[in-house]
C-alpha positions as CSV (number, residue, x, y, z in Angstrom):
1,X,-86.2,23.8,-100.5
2,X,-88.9,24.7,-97.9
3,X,-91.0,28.0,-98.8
4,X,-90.6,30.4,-95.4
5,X,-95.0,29.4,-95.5
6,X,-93.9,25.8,-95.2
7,X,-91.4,26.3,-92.8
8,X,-93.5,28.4,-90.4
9,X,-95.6,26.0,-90.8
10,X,-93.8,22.6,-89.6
11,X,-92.6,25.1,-86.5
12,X,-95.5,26.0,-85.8
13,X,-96.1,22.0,-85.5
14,X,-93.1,21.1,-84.5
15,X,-91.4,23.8,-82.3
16,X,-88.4,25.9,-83.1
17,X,-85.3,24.7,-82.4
18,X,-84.7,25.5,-78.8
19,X,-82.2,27.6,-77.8
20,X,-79.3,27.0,-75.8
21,X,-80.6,28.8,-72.5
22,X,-84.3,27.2,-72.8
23,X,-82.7,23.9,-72.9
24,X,-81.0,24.6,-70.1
25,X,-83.8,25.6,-68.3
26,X,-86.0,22.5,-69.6
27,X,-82.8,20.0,-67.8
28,X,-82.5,22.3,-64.6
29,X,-85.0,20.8,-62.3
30,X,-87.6,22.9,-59.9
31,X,-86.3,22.5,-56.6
32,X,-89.1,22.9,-53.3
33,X,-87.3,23.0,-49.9
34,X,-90.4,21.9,-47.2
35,X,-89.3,22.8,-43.7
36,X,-91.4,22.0,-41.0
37,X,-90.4,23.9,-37.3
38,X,-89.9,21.6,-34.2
39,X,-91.4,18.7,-36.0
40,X,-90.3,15.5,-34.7
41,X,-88.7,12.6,-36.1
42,X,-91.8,10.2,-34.5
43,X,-94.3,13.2,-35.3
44,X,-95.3,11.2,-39.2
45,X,-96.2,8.1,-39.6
46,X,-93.9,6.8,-42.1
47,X,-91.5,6.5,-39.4
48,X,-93.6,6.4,-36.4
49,X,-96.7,3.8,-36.9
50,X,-97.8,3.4,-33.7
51,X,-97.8,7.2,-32.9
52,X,-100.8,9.2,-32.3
53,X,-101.0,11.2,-35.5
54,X,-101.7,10.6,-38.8
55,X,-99.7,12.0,-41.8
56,X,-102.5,10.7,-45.2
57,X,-100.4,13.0,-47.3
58,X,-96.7,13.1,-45.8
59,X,-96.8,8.7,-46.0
60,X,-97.7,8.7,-49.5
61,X,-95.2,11.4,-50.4
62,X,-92.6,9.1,-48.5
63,X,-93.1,5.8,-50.9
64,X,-92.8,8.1,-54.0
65,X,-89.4,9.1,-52.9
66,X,-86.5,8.0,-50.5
67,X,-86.8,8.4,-46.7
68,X,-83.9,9.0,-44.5
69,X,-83.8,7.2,-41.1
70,X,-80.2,9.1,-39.6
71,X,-81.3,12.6,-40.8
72,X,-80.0,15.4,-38.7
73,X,-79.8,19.3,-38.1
74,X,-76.5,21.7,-37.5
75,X,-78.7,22.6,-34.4
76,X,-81.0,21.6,-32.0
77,X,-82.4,24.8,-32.6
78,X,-83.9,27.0,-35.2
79,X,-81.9,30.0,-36.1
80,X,-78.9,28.3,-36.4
81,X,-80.1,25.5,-38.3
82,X,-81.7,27.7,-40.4
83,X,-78.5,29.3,-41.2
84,X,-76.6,26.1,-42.2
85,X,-79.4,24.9,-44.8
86,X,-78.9,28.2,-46.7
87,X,-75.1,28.8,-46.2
88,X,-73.8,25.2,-46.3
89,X,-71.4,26.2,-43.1
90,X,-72.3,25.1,-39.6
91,X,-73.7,27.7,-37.5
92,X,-70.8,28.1,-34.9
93,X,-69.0,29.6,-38.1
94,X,-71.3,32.9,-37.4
95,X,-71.5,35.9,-35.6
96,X,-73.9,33.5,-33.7
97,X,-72.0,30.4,-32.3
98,X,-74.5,30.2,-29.7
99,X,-78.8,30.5,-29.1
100,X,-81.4,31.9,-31.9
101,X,-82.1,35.7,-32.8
102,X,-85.4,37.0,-31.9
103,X,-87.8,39.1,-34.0
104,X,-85.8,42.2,-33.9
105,X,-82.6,40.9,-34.5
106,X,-80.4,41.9,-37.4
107,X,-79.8,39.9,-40.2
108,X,-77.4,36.5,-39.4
109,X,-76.0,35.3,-43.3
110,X,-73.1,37.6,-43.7
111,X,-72.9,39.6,-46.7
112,X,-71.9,38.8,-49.7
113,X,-71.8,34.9,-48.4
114,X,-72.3,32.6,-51.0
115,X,-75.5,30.8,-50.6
116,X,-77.8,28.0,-51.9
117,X,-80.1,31.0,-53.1
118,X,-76.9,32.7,-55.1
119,X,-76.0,29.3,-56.2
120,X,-79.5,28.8,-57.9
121,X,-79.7,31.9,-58.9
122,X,-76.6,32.3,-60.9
123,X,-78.2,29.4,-62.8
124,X,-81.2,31.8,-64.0
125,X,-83.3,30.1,-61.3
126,X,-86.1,32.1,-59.9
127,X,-85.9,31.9,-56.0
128,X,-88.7,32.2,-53.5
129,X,-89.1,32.4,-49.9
130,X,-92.8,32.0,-48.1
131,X,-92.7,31.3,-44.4
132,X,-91.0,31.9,-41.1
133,X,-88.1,33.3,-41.5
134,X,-85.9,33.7,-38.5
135,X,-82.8,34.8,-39.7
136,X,-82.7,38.5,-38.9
137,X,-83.2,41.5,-41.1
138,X,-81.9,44.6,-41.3
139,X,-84.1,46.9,-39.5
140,X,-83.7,50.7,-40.3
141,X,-82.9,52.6,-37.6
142,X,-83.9,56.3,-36.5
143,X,-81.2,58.9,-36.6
144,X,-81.1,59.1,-33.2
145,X,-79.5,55.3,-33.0
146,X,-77.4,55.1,-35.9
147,X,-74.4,54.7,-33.8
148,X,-74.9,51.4,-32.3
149,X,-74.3,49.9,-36.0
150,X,-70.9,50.8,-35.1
151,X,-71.1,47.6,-33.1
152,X,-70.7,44.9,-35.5
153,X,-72.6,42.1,-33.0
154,X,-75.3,44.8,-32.6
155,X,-78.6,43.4,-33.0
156,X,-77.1,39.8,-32.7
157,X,-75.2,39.3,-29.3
158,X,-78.8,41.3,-28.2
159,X,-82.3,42.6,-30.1
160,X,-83.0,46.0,-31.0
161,X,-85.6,48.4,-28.9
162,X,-88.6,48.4,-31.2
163,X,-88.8,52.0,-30.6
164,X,-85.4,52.3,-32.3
165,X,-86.6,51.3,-35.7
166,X,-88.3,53.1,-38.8
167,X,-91.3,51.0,-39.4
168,X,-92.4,53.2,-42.6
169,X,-88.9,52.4,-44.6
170,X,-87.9,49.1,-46.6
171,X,-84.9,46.4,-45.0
172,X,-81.9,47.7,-45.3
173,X,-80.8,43.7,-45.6
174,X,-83.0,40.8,-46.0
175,X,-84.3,38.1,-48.4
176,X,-83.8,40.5,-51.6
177,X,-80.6,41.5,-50.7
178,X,-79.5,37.8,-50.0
179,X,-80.7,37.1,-53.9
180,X,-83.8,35.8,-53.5
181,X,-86.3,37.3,-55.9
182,X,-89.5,37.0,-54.3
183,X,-90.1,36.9,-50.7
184,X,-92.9,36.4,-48.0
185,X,-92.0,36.1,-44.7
186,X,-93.0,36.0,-40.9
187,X,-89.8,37.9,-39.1
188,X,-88.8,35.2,-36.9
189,X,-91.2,32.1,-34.7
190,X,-94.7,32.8,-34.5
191,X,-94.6,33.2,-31.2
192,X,-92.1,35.8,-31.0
193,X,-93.1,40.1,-31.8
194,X,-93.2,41.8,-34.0
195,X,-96.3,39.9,-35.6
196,X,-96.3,41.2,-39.1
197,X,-95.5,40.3,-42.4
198,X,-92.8,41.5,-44.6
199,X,-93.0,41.2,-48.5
200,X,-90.1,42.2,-51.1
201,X,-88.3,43.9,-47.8
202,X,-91.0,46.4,-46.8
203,X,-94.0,45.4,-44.3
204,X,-97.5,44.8,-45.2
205,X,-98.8,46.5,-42.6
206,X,-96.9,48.3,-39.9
207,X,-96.9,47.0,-36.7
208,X,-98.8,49.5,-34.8
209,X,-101.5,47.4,-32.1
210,X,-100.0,45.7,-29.3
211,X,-100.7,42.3,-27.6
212,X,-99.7,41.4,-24.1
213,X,-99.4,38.0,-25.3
214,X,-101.1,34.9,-24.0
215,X,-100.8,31.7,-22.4
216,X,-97.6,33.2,-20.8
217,X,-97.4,30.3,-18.0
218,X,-98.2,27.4,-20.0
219,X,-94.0,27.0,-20.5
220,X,-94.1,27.7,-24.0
221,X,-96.7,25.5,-25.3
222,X,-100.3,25.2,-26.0
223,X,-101.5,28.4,-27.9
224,X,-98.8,30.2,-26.2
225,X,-97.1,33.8,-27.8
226,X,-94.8,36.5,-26.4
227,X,-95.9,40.1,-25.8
228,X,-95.1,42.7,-28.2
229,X,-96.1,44.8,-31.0
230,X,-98.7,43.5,-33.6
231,X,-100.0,44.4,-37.2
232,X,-103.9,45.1,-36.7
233,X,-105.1,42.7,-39.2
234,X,-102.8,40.1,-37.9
235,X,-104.2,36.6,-36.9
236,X,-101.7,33.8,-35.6
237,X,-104.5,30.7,-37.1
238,X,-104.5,32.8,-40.2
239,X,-100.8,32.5,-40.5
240,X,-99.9,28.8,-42.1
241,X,-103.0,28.8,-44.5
242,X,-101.6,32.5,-45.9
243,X,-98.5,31.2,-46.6
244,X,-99.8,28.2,-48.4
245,X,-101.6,30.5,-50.5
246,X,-98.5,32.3,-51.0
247,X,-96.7,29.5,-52.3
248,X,-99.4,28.1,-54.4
249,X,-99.8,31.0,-56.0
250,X,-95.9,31.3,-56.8
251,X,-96.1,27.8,-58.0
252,X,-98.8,28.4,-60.8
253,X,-97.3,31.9,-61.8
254,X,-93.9,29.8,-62.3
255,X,-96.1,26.9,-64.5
256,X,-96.6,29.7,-66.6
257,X,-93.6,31.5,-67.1
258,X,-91.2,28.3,-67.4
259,X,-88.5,29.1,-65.9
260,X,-86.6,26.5,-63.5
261,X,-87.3,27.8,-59.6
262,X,-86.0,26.8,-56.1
263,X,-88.9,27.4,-53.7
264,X,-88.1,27.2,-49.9
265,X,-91.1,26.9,-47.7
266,X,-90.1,27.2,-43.8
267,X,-93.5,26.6,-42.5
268,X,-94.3,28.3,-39.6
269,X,-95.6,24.8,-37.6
270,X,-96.0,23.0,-35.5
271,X,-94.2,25.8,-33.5
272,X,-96.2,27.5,-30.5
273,X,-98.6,28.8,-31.0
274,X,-100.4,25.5,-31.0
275,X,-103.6,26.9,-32.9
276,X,-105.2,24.7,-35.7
277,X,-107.8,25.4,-37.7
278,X,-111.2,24.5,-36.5
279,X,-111.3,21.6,-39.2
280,X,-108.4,20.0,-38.0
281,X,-109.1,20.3,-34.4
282,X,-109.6,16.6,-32.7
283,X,-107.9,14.9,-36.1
284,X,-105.0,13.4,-34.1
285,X,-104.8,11.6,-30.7
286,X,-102.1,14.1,-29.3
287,X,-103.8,17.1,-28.4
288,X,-103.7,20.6,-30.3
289,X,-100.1,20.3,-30.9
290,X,-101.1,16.7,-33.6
291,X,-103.9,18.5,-34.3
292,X,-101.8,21.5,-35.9
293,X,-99.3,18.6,-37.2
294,X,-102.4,17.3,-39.1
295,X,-103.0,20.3,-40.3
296,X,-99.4,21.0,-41.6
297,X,-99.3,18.0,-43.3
298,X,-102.4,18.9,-45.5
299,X,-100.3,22.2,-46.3
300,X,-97.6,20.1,-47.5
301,X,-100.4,17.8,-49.5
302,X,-102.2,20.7,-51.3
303,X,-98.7,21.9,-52.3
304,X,-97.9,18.2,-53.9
305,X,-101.8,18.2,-55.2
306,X,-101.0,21.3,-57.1
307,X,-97.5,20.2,-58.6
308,X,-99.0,16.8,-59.8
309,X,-102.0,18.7,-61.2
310,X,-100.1,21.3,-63.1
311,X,-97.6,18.5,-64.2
312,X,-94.6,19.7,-62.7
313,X,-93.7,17.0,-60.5
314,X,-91.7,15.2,-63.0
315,X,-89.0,18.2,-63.1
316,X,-89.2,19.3,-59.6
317,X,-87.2,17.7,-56.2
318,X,-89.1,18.4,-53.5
319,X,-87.4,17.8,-50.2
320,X,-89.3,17.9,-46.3
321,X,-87.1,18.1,-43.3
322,X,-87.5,19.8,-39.8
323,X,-85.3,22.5,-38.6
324,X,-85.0,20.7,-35.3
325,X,-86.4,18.3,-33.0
326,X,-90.1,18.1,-31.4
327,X,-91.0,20.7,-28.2
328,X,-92.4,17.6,-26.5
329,X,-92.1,17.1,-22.5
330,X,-92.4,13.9,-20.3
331,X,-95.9,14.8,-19.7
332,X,-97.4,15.1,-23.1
333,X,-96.1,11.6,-23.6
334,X,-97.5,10.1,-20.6
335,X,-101.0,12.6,-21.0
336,X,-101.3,11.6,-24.9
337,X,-99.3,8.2,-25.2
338,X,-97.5,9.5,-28.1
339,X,-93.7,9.8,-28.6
340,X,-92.5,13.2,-31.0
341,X,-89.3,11.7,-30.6
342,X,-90.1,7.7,-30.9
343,X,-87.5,5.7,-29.2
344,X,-84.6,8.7,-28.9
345,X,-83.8,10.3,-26.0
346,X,-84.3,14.1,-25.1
347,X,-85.9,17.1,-27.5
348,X,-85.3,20.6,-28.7
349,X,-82.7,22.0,-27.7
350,X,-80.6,18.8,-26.5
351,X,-77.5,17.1,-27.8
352,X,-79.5,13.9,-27.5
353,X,-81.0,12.2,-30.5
354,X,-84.4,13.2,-30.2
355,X,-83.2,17.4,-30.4
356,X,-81.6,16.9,-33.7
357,X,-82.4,13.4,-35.6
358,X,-85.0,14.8,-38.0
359,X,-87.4,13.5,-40.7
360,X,-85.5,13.8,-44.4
361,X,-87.8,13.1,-47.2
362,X,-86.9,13.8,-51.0
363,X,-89.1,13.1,-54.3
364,X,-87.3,13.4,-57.4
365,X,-89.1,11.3,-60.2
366,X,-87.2,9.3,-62.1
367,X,-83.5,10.0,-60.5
368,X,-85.0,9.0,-56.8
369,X,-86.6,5.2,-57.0
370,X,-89.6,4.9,-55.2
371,X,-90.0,3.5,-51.9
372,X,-86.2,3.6,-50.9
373,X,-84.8,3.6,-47.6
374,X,-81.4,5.5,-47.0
375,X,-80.1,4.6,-43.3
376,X,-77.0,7.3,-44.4
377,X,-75.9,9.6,-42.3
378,X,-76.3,13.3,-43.1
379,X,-77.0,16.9,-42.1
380,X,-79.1,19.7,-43.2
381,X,-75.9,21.7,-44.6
382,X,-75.9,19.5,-46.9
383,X,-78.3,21.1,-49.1
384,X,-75.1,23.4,-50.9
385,X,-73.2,20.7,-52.1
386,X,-76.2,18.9,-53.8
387,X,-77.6,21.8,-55.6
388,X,-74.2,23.0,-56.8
389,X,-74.3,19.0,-57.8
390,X,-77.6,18.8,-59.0
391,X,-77.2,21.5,-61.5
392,X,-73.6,21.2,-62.3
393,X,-71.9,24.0,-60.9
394,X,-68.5,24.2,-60.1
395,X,-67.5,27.6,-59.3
396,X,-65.5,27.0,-55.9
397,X,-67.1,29.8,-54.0
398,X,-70.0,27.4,-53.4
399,X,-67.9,24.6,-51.7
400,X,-67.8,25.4,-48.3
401,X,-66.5,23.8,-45.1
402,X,-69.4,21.5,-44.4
403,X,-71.4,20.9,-47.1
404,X,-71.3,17.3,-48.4
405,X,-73.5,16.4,-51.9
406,X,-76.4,13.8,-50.7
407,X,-77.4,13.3,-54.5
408,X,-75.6,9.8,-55.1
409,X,-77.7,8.9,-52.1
410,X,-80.6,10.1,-53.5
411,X,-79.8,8.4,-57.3
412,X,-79.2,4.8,-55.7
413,X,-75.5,5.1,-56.1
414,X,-74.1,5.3,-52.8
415,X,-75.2,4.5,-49.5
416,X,-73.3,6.7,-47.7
417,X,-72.6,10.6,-48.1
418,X,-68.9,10.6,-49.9
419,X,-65.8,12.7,-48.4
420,X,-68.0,13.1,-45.2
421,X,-66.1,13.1,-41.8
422,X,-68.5,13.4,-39.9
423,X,-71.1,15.2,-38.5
424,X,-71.6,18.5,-35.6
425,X,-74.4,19.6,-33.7
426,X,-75.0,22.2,-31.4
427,X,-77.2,22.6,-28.4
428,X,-79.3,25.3,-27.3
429,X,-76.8,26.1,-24.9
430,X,-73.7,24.9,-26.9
431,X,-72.3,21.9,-26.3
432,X,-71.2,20.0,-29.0
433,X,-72.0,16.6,-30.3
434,X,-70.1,14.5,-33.3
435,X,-70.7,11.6,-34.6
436,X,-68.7,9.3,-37.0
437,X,-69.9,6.1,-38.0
438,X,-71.9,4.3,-35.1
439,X,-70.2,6.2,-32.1
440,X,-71.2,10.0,-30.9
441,X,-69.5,11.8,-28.7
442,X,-70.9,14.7,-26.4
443,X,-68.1,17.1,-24.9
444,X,-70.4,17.8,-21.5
445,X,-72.5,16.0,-19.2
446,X,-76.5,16.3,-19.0
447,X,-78.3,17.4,-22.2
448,X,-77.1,20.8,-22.8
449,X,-80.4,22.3,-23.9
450,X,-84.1,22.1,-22.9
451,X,-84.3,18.8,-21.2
452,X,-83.0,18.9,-17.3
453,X,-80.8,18.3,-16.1
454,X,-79.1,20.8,-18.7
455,X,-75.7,20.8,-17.3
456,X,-74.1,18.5,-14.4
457,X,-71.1,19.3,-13.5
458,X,-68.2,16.3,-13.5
459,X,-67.6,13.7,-10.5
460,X,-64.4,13.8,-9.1
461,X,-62.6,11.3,-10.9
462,X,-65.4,10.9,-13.3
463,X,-66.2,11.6,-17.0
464,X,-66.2,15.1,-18.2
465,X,-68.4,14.1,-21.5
466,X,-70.3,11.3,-23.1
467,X,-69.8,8.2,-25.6
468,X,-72.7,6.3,-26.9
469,X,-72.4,3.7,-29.2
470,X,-75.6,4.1,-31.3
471,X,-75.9,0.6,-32.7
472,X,-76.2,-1.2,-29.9
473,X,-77.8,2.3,-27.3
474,X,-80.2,4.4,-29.4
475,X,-81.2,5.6,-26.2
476,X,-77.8,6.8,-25.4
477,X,-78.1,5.1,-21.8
478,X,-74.8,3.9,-21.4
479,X,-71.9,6.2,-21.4
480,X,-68.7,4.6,-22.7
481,X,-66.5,7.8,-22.4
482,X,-64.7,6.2,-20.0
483,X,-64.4,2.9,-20.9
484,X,-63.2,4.1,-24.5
485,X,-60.8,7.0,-23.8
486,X,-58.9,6.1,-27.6
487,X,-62.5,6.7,-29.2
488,X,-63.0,9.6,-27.0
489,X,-59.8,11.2,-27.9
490,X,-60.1,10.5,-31.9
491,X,-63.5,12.0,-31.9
492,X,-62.2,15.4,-29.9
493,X,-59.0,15.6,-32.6
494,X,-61.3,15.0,-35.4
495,X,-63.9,17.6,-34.1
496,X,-61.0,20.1,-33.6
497,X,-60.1,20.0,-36.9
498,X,-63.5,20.4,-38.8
499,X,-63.6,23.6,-36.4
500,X,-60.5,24.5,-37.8
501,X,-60.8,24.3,-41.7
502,X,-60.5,26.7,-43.7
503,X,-63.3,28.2,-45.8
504,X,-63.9,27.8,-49.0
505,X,-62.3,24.4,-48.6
506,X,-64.2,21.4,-47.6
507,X,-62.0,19.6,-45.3
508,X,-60.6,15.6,-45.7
C-alpha cells in the first residue's frame, strides 16, 4: 500500500485522475468562426490564381484543411446572413424577410431562440464575439419614446432617431443576453453611424462627435462612410487591427484557463470603408479595396500564428467564410483586371452566383485531411447542425428548419451534405433563388439586388423567372425556364414546402 507521501508524489508526476467534466472539456474542441464581409469567392488565391491579390496566409491555411468550391450564404447580404449562421434558420423566417438593419436598429435573433452560441454554451463552452456585428441591439430608450416598443417591428421595419436613445445606460438586449459571455463589437458595417464600440453591452465611449461622412459620391466604395454620430477617439483604419487584438488576446487568456471556447470573429473587411493600413497599401494589384483584402488576410494569419504557437491548433476547428459576395462593379474589373467574383455572374446583393457563392474553408487537424477538395453543396446555416454534431448534442431545440450537419463532409465520409433538399437565397431586394443538384431556379427576372437591371418585368408570353443549369452555364447565360417547365415547377413545389416547415423540425 502506497503511503499518502508516495501517492502525492506519482500525482504529482503523473496527474490526478481527471474528472468527468475536465475530460469533457479536453474532447470538446475550440471552435473559431472567421467571417470575412463582402469578400469574394475570386478575392484568395486558393481559388482564384490568376487574380490580382495575394492571400500568403489564407492559401496555406487552405492545404491544411478542406476547401469548399459550391459554398453559399442564406443572403446576398449581410444582416440576414448573419442571422442564419447564428440561428441555423434562413433569414426570411424573421421579423426581417427582407434588406439589412442599420446601426440603430433593434436587435434581429428573437429571444429566447435557440442558437449556435446557446448550443455551445450549454456544453460549458466559453463564447466570444469580436467584430462587426450587425444584428441589432437593444437600444435604451428615453422616457419620452417608450411607447413605440409597443410596436413589435419597431426598430426593424425602420431605425431609431438617435436622439431617442439613452447613450449612458447598458443594452437592454444584445450579445450577453443572446449567451455569449464575452463580447466586442462594432454596431453594425463600418460604414454605417453610430461609430463606437460596444463591450459586455455598455459603450466604450459614448458617441458624442459627429462626422458628415465622406466620399458620399463615390457609390459606396473607396474609403466611403455614412454621416452620423461618432465616438471621439474613434478611427475607421484603427478598427480591424483593434479587433485582432481583441481576439488575440481572448485566445491566450483561454490557453490559460483551459476551457473548450467557440470564438466568432465577423471581421469588419473588406467592407467600405476601403482604408488599409499604410503597410499594406500598394500590396495587391486591385486597388485599395486588395490592398485592405491583403491586409485582412494577415489578420486571419496572425490569429493562426498565435494558435500554432500556443499549441492549440490540434483541438481547435477553425472555419473562414464570407457573409456574402464581393461589392465589385464592371469597372473595377476592367480598371484593375481582377475578377472578386472569378467566372460567376453578378455581386452583392444579386441572386446570381457571384452575390452568394462564397469562400468555405475549415481546419480541423486530424478529423479534416489535408489538402481536400469538397465540391458539396452547402449553406452558411449550416453551422447549427454541425456543432450540435460536433459536440454530440441532441437536445431537439437545436434542430431547426434549415440547418444540415457538414461534418461527414468535413471527416472524408460523405461527399455531399445528408438529408439536405436543397438550398435558398435571398436577394437584396428578395427574390428567391434554389438550387438542387445542378439546376437553380430564380422566381424573377434581372438580378434582384445590386447589379442592373434589378428587376425587368416579364414579356408578354415570356418567362416570369429563370432556370440555369449550372454544369454546363456557370455563367447562368442561358435561361431554360421555359424550355424546362417540369423542372421549373418541381423546384417552385419544393421551395414552397421548405418555406412551409415547421420549426423545430428539419424538413425531408
Amino acid at each position: 500500500m502506497f503511503c499518502p507521501a508516495g501517492l502525492l508524489l506519482l500525482l504529482a508526476l503523473f496527474g490526478a485522475p481527471a474528472s468527468p467534466l475536465a475530460q469533457q472539456h479536453k474532447k470538446l474542441p475550440n471552435i473559431i468562426y472567421i467571417l470575412a464581409d463582402d469578400l469574394g469567392y475570386g478575392d484568395i488565391s486558393a481559388y482564384n490564381p490568376n487574380g490580382k491579390i495575394a492571400a500568403p496566409n489564407i492559401d496555406p491555411f487552405a492545404k491544411q484543411g478542406i476547401r469548399f468550391t459550391d459554398a453559399h450564404t442564406s443572403s446576398s447580404v449581410c444582416s440576414p446572413s448573419r442571422y442564419s449562421i447564428l440561428t441555423g434558420r434562413y433569414p426570411w423566417r424573421s421579423r426581417m424577410p427582407v434588406g439589412v438593419l442599420k446601426g440603430y436598429s433593434m436587435t434581429l435573433i428573437e429571444k429566447g431562440l435557440p442558437t449556435v452560441v446557446s448550443l455551445l454554451k450549454s456544453r460549458s463552452c466559453r463564447t466570444v464575439v469580436v467584430g462587426k456585428r450587425h444584428l441589432g441591439l437593444d437600444w435604451v430608450l428615453k422616457d419620452a419614446h417608450q411607447d413605440s416598443l409597443k410596436n413589435e417591428l419597431f426598430g426593424i421595419s425602420q431605425d431609431i432617431h438617435p436622439d431617442h436613445i439613452e447613450w449612458s445606460r447598458s443594452l437592454v438586449a444584445g450579445p450577453l443576453t443572446q449567451r455569449f459571455d464575452y463580447s466586442f463589437i462594432l454596431p453594425a458595417s463600418l460604414d454605417m453611424p453610430p461609430y463606437c464600440y460596444v463591450e459586455n453591452d455598455t459603450l466604450t465611449e459614448i458617441p458624442s462627435h459627429y462626422t458628415r461622412g465622406n466620399m458620399l459620391e463615390s457609390g459606396f466604395t473607396g474609403s466611403f462612410w455614412r454621416e452620423g454620430l461618432m465616438s471621439p477617439s474613434f478611427g475607421f483604419s484603427d478598427v480591424l487591427p483593434f479587433f485582432t487584438r481583441k481576439a488575440s488576446d481572448f485566445i491566450k487568456k483561454q490557453h490559460r484557463g483551459g476551457h473548450p471556447f467557440f470564438l466568432y470573429f465577423p471581421m469588419p473587411a473588406p467592407h467600405t470603408p476601403w482604408m488599409p493600413r499604410p503597410e499594406y497599401r500598394g500590396t495587391s494589384g486591385a486597388g485599395e479595396y486588395g490592398d485592405f483584402v491583403q491586409q485582412m488576410d494577415a489578420t486571419v494569419g496572425k490569429l493562426l500564428f498565435l494558435l500554432d504557437s500556443l499549441g492549440m491548433s490540434d483541438n481547435t476547428m477553425v472555419v473562414f467564410t464570407s457573409d456574402n459576395g464581393p461589392y465589385w462593379r464592371d469597372n473595377f474589373m476592367q480598371q484593375f483586371g481582377h475578377r472578386a467574383a472569378i467566372e460567376f455572374r453578378g455581386m452583392k446583393g444579386d441572386t446570381h452566383e457571384g452575390g452568394h457563392r462564397v469562400p468555405f474553408i475549415a481546419r480541423y487537424p486530424g478529423k479534416v485531411r489535408p489538402g481536400s477538395v469538397s465540391h458539396a453543396t452547402t449553406t452558411l446555416a449550416n453551422l447549427m447542425a454541425t456543432c450540435a454534431a460536433l459536440v454530440g448534442e441532441k437536445n431537439p431545440a437545436y434542430e431547426t428548419e434549415d440547418s444540415y450537419s457538414i461534418l461527414p463532409v468535413l471527416t472524408g465520409r460523405s461527399t455531399s451534405v445528408m438529408d439536405q433538399p436543397a438550398i435558398i437565397n435571398i436577394s437584396s431586394r428578395g427574390i428567391f433563388d434554389i438550387r438542387k443538384g445542378n439546376w437553380k431556379l430564380i422566381t424573377a427576372l434581372g438580378s434582384g439586388g445590386f447589379t442592373a437591371p434589378s428587376d425587368i418585368r416579364p414579356p408578354a408570353g415570356g418567362p416570369t423567372g429563370q432556370l440555369y443549369d449550372l454544369e454546363n452555364d456557370i455563367h447562368e447565360d442561358r435561361n431554360l425556364f421555359q424550355e424546362q417547365p417540369e423542372k421549373v415547377k418541381e423546384l417552385l413545389s419544393l421551395l414552397e414546402k421548405i418555406q412551409h416547415a415547421p420549426r423545430g423540425r428539419q424538413f425531408k
